[in-house]
N, C-alpha and C positions, 0 to 999 in steps of 0.2 A: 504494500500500500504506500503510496507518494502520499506526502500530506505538507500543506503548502507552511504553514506555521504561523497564517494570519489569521485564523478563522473562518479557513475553506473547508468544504467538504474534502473528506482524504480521496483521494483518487483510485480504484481497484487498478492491479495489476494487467486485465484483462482489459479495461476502458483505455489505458494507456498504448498498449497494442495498437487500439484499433486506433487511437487519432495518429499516431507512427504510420501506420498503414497509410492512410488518408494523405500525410504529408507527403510520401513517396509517392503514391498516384498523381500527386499535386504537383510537386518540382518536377514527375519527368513529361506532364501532358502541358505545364505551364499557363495555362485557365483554368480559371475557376470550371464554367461552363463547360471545355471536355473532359477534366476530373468528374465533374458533377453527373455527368451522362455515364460515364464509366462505372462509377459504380452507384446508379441510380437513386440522385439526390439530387435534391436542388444547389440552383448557386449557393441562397440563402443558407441552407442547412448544413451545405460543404462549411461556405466560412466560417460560420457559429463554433463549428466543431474544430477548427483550427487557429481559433481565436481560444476558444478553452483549453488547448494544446498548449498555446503560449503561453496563456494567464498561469500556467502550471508549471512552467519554466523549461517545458518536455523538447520544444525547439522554436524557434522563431519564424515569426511566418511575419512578414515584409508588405506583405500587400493590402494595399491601400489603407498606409500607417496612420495617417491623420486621421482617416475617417474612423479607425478600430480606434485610434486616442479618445476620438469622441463619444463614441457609444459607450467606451468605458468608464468616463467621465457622467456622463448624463444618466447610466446606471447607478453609477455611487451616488449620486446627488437623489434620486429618486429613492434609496432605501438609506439615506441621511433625512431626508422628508418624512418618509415614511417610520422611520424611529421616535419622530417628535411626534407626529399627532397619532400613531398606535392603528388609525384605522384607512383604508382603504378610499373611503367618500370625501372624509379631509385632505387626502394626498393628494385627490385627485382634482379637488376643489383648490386646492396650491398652484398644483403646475396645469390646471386647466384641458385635462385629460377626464375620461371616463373612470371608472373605479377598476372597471375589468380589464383598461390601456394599464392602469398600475400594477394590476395583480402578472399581468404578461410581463412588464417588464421586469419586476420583482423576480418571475422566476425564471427571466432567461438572465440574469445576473449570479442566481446559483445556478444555475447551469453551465455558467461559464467559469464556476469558481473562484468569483471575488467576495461571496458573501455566504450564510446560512441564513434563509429566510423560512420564518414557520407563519405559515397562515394564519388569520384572525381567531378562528375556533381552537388550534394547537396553541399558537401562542398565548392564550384566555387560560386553555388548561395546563400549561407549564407554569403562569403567574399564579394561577390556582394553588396550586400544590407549594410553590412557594408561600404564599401567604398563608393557610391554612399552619403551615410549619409554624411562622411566626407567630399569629394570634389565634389563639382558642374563640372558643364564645364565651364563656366566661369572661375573657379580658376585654372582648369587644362591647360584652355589656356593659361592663363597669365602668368605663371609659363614657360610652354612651348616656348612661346615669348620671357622670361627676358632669360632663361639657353638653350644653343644648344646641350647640351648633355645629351642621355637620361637616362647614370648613374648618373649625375649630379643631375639632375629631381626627379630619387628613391630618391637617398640619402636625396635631401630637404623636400621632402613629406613622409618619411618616407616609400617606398614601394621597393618591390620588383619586377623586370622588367615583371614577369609575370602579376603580380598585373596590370600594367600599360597598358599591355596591354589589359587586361578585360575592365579596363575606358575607354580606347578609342573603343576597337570596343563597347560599352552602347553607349558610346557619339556619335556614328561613326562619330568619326575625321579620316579622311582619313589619311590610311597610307600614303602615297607617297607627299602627301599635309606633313602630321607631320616630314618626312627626308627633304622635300626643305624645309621647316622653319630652322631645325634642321643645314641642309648646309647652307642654306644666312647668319644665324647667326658665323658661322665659318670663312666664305669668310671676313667679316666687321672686327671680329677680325683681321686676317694675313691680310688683307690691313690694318688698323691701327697700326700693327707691320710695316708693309712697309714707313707709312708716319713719323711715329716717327723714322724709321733708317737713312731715307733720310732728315727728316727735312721741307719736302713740300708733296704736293698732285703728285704722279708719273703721267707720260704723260704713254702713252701705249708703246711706244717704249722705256722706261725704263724700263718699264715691262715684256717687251720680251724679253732685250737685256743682261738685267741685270743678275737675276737668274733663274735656272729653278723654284725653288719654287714658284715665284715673278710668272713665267711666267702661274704658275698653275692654280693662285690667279685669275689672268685676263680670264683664258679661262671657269674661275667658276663664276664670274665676268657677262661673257658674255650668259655663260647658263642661269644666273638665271634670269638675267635683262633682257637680250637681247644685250646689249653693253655696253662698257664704257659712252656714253655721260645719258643713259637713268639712270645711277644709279649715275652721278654725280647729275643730275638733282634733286632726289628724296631725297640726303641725302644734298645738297646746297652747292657743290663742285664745286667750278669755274673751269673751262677747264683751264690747265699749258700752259703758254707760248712757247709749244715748238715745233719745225717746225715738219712733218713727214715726212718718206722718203715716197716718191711715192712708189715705187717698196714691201713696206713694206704694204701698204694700197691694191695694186694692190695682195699680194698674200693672204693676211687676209681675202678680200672679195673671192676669187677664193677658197680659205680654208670653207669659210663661207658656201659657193654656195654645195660643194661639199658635205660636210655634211648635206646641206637640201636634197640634191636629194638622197643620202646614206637612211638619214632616212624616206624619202618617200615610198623608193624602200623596207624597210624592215619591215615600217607598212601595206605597199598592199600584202607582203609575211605574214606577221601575219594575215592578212583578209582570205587571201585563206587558211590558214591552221584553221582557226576558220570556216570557212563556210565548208571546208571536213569535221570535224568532231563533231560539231554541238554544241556541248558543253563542253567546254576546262578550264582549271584551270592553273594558274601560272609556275609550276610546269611542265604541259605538256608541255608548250611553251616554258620554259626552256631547257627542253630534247631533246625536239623534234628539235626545229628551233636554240638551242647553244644562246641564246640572255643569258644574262647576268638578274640578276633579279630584278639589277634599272634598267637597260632597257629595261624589259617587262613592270615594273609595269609603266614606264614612259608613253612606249605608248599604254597603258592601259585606262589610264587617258585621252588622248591627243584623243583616238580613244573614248571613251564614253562623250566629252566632244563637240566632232562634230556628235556625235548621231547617228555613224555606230556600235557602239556595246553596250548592255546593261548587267549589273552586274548581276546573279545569286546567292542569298543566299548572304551571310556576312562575318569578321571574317577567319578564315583558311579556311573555305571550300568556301570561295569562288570562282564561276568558272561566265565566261563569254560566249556570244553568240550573233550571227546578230539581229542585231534589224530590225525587222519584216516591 
């Protein structure tokens, strides 16, 4: 086995033969074109193969050296391109080629052995396995826990948001589960901005009356716990001594009410459009019904957790359907 010692493919002893072979056909018919007739190739496929011959130090092949300069040039520059953005549609979106002009030229670059290139799905699963090495789920969660932000998260773990998202659908940590972690931990912050401005624990009616931000705080408050007294509870917040107004209590429950029957009325319209078309994805329901898509994925969750609909496949593709 030849093997180049920059990070080419090693060369078999029997591949080597044959481009030898080739060069000899080559210097004694001296064109490409009656070499190529000879032994039944093209020009293009002669030169390729004796441009690979060179790239591998096996012998030198003279013809038409500028232009071999440049092709090899324009090949490294394309998997230099293609090491910074990882995928195929950006490269291609770079140098203003198709994704499938990149994926061609990608693999006639190892084929000519100036490079080892792994496609999107091998290279996804060689990253895979590394990363897995490095963080469990356990670490992933606790990390996820202490930081609500999930550039925050890259940046400590040293990953890129793609990257992060590979470990969680391995781990399958639920998306919409890893945003409500992601918001509780936001909501605590700006209420502890609240209590250090004010100096106490705010009552709810400071919280409404006060600012709209303040007021934002409590209706995120109220999403994620369910109300103010259930999350004073949990974090050992004494209830503020302070009176409410009825009429303020009287339109917060009518507000309340309103928005359960809202979102009632809009997961039985996401059932009937999940049961007309049998198997639906995020995306469709997006389009289709205008929801919003934390409010698909919400009641996504909310609808597979009362076991009227079950998940299909994983990851992006996942799509949903009645549970039988």
């Amino acid at each position: 086995m030849v093997n180049s010692g920059d990070g080419k493919k090693p060369l078999s002893e029997k591949r080597k033969k044959v481009l030898i072979k080739y060069k000899k056909v080559y210097d004694e018919l001296s064109t490409l074109e009656k070499a190529a007739r000879r032994l039944s190739l093209t020009s293009k496929k002669l030169e390729s193969l004796l441009i690979e011959g060179e790239c591998y130090g096996i012998f030198r092949y003279t013809k038409n050296t500028i232009k071999h300069e440049k092709k090899i040039s324009r090949l490294k520059e394309v998997k230099k391109i293609y090491d910074k953005y990882l995928t195929l549609q950006k490269t291609g979106y770079e140098l203003g080629i198709t994704r499938e002009r990149v994926r061609q030229l990608l693999k006639e670059g190892e084929q000519l052995g100036l490079y080892t290139y792994l496609n999107p799905r091998k290279r996804k699963e060689k990253r895979l396995r590394e990363l897995t090495k490095k963080f469990n789920k356990n670490i992933l969660l606790n990390v996820i826990k202490d930081i609500y932000c999930s550039t925050k998260i890259c940046k400590k773990l040293d990953l890129k948001k793609q990257e992060l998202r590979y470990l969680l659908n391995y781990y399958e940590i639920d998306r919409y589960e890893y945003h409500k972690l992601m918001s509780m931990k936001k909501y605590i912050r700006k209420y502890s901005q609240i209590v250090e401005n004010l100096g106490h624990h705010p009552s709810t009616t400071e919280m409404n009356n006060r600012k709209k931000d303040w007021r934002s705080v409590w209706a995120g408050i109220d999403r994620y716990w369910g109300n103010m007294e259930t999350f004073r509870r949990e974090y050992g917040i004494e209830k503020p001594k302070y009176k409410l107004n009825p009429n303020t209590m009287i339109a917060f429950q009518k507000s309340k009410e309103r928005r359960v029957l809202i979102k009632i009325q809009k997961k039985e319209i996401l059932l009937k459009f999940i049961n007309k078309k049998g198997v639906v994805s995020s995306n469709d329901i997006c389009e289709n019904l205008g929801f919003a898509l934390s409010t698909t994925s919400q009641y996504i969750s909310e609808l597979i957790n009362e076991e009227k609909i079950i998940k299909v496949d994983a990851g992006k593709k996942s799509k949903y359907r009645l549970k039988n």
